[in-house]
N, C-alpha and C positions, 0 to 999 in steps of 0.2 A: 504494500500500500504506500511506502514511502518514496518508493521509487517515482508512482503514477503523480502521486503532490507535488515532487521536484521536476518532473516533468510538466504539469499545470502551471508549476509558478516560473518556469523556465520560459513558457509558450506564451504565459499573460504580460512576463515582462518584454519582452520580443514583440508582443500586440501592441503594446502601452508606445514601446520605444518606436514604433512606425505609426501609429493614430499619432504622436507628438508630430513626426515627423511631416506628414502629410497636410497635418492642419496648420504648421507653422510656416511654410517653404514651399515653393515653385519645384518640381519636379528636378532631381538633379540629373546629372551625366548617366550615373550609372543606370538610372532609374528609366531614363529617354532612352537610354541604347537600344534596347529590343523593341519600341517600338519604332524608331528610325530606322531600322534594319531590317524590319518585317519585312516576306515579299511578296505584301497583298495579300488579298484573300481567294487561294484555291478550294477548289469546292469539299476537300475533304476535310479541311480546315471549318468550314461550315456545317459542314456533317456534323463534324465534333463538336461542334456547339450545340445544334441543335437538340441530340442526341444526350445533352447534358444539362440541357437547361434545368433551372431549380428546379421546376415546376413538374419535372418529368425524374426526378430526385426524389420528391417526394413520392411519386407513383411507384418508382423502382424500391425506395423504403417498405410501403406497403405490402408489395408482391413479395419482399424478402420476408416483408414479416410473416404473410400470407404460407410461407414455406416453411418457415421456422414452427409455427402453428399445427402445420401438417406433420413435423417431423416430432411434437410432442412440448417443444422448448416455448410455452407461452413468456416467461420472464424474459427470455431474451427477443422474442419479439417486443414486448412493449418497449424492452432496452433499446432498440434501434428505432422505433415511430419515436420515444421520449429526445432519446440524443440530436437527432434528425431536427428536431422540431425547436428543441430551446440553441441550438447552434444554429438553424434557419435564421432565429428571432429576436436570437441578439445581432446576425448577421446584418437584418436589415436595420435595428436601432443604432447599428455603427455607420450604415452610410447614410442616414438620417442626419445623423450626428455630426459627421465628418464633412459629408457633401462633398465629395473631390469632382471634379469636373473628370470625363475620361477623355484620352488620348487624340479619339478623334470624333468630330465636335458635333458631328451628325449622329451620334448615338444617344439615345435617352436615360435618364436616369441615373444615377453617381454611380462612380468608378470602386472605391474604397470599402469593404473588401469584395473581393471577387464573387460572385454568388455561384459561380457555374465550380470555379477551385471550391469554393466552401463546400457545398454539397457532395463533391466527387470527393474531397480529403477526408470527410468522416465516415463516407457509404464506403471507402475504399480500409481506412482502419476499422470499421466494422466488420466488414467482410474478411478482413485477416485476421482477426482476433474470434471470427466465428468457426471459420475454417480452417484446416491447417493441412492443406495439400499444395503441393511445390506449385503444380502448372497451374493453381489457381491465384496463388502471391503473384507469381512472377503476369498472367492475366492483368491482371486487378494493377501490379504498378505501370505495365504498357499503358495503360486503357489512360489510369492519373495524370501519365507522364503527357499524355496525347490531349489530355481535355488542357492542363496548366499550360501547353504548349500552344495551343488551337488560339486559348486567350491573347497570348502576346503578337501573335501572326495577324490573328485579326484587328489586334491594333484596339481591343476594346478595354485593357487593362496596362497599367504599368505593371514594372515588374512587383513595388511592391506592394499593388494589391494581392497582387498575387499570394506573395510573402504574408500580407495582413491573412489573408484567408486561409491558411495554413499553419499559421500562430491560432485564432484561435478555433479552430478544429480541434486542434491537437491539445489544446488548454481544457476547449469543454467535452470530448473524449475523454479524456485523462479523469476530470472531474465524472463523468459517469462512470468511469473502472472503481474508482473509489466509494462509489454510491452503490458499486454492486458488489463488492469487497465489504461492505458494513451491513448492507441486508442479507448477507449468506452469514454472517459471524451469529 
């Protein structure tokens, strides 16, 4: 249990140090690079989005849990619609918050944190911590790799929303390992 804390407070401070960042500062160098270097938007790159949207995050939560239910594991279905849902939701109370303008100026709605990374970093430490087969890990980090990647190509995120959405995934994951570490004791 102490490991998943120092990981939560590892993740919050890492969230904390880039929301500073974003709401203090004009996007730096490092932060422009990948989106000046994008090359446009190919269509599989739009697959990956679309295919990731939160909204279909949410659907693919459900159908998981939908299988977890079938396979007997009702706690840890709720565990994955719960995590899912307060990491959705503080997701969007931070680009509420935040407001970061995105990358490129035709796209609606704030930048800070990613919603399509946020979704896909917890449904993907979900899925590894639910299952423990090789060619499903190594699945599941392609699939991550491909959606945080899809973000920067399409020019609809800096790099560190990216990074914001991956902090806190990993912060409020962490925080439900620990919530279900204390109702099995």
């Amino acid at each position: 249990m102490l490991t998943w804390l120092v990981i939560a407070i590892m993740a919050a401070i890492g969230l904390v140090l880039l929301c500073t960042y974003v709401m203090k500062s004009s996007p730096a160098r490092w932060d422009l690079y990948f989106t000046q270097h994008a090359a446009g938007s190919p269509v599989i790159w739009q697959t990956i989005a679309r295919l990731s949207d939160p909204l279909l995050m949410v659907l693919y939560a459900f159908i998981l849990a939908g299988i977890l239910c079938c396979q007997g594991c009702f706690q840890s279905a709720i565990w994955v619609l719960v995590t899912l849902g307060i990491t959705d939701g503080v997701g969007i109370w931070l680009k509420r918050l935040v407001r970061r303008s995105r990358p490129a100026a035709v796209r609606a709605h704030y930048s800070f944190p990613s919603g399509h990374v946020l979704g896909a970093t917890v449904m993907a430490l979900l899925l590894l911590s639910l299952y423990r087969t090789l060619w499903l890990h190594l699945l599941v980090i392609i699939i991550w790799l491909l959606i945080a990647t899809s973000r920067l190509f399409l020019k609809a995120h800096y790099l560190s929303d990216i990074l914001g959405a991956i902090c806190l995934a990993i912060c409020v994951f962490s925080l439900s390992m620990i919530m279900i570490i204390l109702l099995l004791v």
